[in-house]
N, C-alpha and C positions, 0 to 999 in steps of 0.2 A: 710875680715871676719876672727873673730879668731876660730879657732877648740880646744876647752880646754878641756883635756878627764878628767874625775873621775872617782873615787873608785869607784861610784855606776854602772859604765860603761853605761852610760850616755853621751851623745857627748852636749857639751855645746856651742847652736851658738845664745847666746841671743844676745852677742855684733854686729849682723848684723841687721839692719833696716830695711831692703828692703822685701828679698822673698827666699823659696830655691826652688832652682830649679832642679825639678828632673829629669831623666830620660825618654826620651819621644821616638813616633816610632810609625808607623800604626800598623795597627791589625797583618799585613803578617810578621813584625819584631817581635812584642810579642810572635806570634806562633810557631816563628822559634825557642824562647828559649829551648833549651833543659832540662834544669832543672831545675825549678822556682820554690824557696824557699817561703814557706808558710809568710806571709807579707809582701812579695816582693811588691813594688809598682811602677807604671809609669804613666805618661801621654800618653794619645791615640790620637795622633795628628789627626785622622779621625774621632772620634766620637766628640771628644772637651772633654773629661771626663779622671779624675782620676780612675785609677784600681787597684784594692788591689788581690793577689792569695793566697785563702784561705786553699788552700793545695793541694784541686783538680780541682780548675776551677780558671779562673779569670774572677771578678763580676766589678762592679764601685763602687765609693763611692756615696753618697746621698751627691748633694750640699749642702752646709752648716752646714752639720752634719760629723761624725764621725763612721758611719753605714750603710750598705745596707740591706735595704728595706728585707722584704722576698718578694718572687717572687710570688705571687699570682694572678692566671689566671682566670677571669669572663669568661665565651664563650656563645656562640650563634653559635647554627649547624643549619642549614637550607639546607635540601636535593633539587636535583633535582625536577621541575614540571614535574608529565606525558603530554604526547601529548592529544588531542582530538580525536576521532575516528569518523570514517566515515558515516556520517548520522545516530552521535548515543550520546553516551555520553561526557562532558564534564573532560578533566584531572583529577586528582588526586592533591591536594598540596604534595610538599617534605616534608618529615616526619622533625619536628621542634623539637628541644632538648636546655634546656637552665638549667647550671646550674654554681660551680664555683669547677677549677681542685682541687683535693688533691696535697700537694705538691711534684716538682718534686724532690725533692734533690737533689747531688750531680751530675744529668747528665742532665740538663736543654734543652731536646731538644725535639721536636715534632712532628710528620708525621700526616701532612694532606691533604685530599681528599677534593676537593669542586667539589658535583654534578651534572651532565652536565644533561643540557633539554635534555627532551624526546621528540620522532620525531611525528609532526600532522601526522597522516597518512588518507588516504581516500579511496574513492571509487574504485580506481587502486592501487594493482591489488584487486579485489575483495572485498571490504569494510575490513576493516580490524580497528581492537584496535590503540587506540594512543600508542605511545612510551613510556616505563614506566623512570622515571626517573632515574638518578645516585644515587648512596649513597654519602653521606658528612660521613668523617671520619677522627676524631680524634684519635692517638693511642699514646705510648710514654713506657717508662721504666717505671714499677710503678705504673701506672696508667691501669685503666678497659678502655677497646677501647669502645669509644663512638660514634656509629654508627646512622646516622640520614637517614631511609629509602625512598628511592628516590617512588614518588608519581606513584598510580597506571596510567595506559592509560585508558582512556575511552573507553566505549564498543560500537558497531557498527552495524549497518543493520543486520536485521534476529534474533535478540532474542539474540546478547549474550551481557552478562555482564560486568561491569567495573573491570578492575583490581584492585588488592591488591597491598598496597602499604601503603607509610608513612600518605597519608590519600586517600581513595579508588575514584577511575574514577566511574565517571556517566554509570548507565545501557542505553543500547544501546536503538531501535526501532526496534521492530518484524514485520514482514509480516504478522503473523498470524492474521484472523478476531477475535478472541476471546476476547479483551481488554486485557488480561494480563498485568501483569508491569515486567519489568525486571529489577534484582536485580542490585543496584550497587556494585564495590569492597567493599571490609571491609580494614580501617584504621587500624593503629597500636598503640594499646594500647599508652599511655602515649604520643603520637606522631602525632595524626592526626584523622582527622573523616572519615565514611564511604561518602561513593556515594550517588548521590539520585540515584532513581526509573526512569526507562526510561519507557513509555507509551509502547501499545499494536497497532494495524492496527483499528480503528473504523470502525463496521460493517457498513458502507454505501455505496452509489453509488461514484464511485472515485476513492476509495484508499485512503483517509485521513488519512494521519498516526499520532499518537503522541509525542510530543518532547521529546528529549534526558534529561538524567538526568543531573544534577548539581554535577561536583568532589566536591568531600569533600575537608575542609579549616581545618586546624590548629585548629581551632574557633569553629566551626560548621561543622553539614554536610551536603551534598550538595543538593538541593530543589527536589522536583520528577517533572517530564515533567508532564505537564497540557494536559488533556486527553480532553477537550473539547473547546471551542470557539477558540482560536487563534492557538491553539498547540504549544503552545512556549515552548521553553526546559525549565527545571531549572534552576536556579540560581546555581553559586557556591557557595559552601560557604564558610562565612569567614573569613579570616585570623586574627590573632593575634597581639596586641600592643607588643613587645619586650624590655622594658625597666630594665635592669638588675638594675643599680643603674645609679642618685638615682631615686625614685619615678616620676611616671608621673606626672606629672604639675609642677618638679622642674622646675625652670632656666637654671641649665647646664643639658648638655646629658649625660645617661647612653651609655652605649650596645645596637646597636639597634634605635637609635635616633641622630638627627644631629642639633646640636643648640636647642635644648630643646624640639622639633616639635615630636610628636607621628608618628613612622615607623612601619608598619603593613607589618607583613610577613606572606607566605603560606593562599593566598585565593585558591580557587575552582576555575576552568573555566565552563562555560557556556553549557547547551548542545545545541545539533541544534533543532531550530524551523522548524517543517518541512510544517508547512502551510495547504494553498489551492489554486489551481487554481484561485479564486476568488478573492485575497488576492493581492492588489496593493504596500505595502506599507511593507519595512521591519521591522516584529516584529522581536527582539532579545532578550536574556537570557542575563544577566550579572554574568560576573567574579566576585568570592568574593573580598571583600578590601582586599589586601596584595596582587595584583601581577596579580588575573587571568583574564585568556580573556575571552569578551564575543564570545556566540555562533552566528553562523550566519544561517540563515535563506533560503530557498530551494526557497521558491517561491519570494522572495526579489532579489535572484543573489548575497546575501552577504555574503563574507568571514566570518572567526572566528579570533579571534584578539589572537596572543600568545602571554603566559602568560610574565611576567616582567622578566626578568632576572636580578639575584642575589637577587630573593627573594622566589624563587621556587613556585611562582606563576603557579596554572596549566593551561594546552592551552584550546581555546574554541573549541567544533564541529561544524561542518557543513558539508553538504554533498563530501564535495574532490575533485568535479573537476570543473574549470570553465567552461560555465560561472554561473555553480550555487552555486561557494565560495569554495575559501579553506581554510581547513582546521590547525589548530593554534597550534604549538607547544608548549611546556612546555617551563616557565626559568629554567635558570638554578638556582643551589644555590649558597652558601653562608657561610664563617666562620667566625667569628668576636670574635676577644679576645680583652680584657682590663687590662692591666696588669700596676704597676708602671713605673712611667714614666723614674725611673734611669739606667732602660732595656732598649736593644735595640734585636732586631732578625737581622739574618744572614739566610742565604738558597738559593737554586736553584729552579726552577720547577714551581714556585707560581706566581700567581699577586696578590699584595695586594697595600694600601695605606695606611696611617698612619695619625690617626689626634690626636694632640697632644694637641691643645687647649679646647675642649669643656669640659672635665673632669678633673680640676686642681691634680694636681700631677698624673695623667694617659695617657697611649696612649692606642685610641682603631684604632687596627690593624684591616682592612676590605680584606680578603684572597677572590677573585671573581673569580680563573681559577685557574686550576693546580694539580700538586699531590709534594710533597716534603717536606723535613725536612727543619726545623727551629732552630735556635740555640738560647737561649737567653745571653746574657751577660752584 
């Protein structure tokens, strides 16, 4: 190959046929450079990709082109499910957030929180709220920390209410003869719905109590316990289709979708049906779509189903101890970015998976456990 310099200082190697070959080495030899000149270039024998240092980071190049991409992040936060409470209301969904970063400039990196389920809790010790869920949290340089609040607990035996949260726990079931209903939590604005209604004691011969309310869904909120015939709790309600791009009933999948199929996140769990004596057969509340458990039923013997994990689905209730059913936890959450696909992340702390096919020129990154930074490159 011949090396011809020129006036224009220009390095002339047309006379070579083949290829030039540059400069190559894993990520841990690029990093060890100490001083890397703005167009400096290499190949990155670990990712398979040419990298260009644009002064202050080193980025890749876009196959077949001559440019990288800007770095723009679609996300989807889905908080923590609350738990179910104890012979009372159903979960809370995690509060849901979907929208696309501002860009990060010059320091391309991320801290994120994914929500852990909140605990079923029951009848031991002493009826008690489900577990309210984790927060999912996005934060970074540059950027407004985008905090997706982890779903109230449902409320429980004796009159009290469902917790607050990204969308509010089902009102619990009172002792009192009065009917009363009891209030569920309140959801958070832009993030979730409220609780339903948990029934009152019906003044009759027994003790017939009324079902627990339905956590609020993403979607909706959550149904009020049925005060008469069967006593069945509410429904939860809910959850949400999450399709960032492109639109639902394309072909490929957005954010939020896998082969093109609609993914429903943050439903409602279930509250407990509390029955009759009379009552052979188990009636149940159902979990909203996206995630949540149904409740389970006192005079059936049947537990409450918790909610999905990694879609902060809330748990269902029921009474807390066997053999008359326990009681359902929250899922946890959930982060999911979509970013070009000339990126790739680095980081500690996290689980996530990467699917690179369903969205041509994208990867959407699915973060399911963890707390840690991320690097793009």
């Amino acid at each position: 190959m011949a090396l011809t310099g020129a006036s224009t200082s220009v390095v002339d190697m047309s006379g070579d046929t083949t290829g030039l070959v540059i400069a190559k080495g894993t990520t841990a030899e690029r990093d060890a450079i100490s001083s890397p000149q703005a167009g400096m270039i290499r190949n990155n024998t670990e990712t398979d990709r040419v990298e260009v240092y644009n002064g202050t980071a080193w980025r890749n190049l876009v196959e077949a082109g001559n440019a990288v991409p800007p770095l723009t992040i679609e996300y989807l936060v889905v908080a923590g499910g609350g738990g179910g409470g104890g012979w009372g209301g159903g979960g809370g969904a995690g509060g849901l957030l979907t929208s696309t970063l501002p860009s990060l400039g010059n320091t391309p990196q991320l801290t994120l929180t994914v929500g852990t389920a909140g605990a079923g809790l029951g009848r031991n010790p002493g009826y008690v709220a489900g577990g309210d869920g984790g927060d999912s949290i996005i934060s970074g340089t540059g950027i407004t920390t985008i905090t997706a609040e982890g779903g109230g607990g449902g409320g429980y035996y004796n009159g009290y209410s469902g917790r607050s949260g990204g969308s509010g726990g089902g009102g619990g079931i009172t002792a009192s003869s009065t009917g009363s209903q009891i209030s569920g939590g309140a959801g958070t604005t832009g993030q979730g719905n409220d609780g339903g209604f948990g029934g009152g004691k019906l003044p009759i011969t027994g003790g017939v109590y009324d079902g627990g309310g339905g956590g609020g869904g993403a979607g909706a909120v959550g149904n009020n316990g049925q005060a008469s015939g069967n006593y069945i709790g509410g429904n939860g309600g809910a959850g949400v289709i999450c399709n960032i791009l492109p639109a639902a009933g394309a072909t490929t999948a957005g954010v939020g979708e896998v082969s093109g199929a609609d993914v429903y996140y943050a439903g409602g769990g279930g509250g407990h049906t509390s029955g009759s004596s009379s009552q052979t057969v188990a009636y149940l509340s159902q979990g909203g779509i996206g995630g949540g458990g149904d409740g389970g039923n006192y005079y059936g013997n049947t537990s409450a189903q918790s909610g999905t994990n990694n879609t902060g689905g809330g748990g269902g209730a029921a009474y807390g101890e066997n053999p008359y059913g326990l009681v359902g936890a929250g899922g946890s959450g959930v982060i999911i970015l979509k970013y070009p696909d000339a990126y790739s992340t680095s980081g500690t702390g996290l689980t996530s998976a990467v699917d690179s096919t369903s969205v041509p020129g994208y990867k959407i990154e699915s973060f399911t456990s963890g707390t840690g930074t991320i690097t793009f490159s």
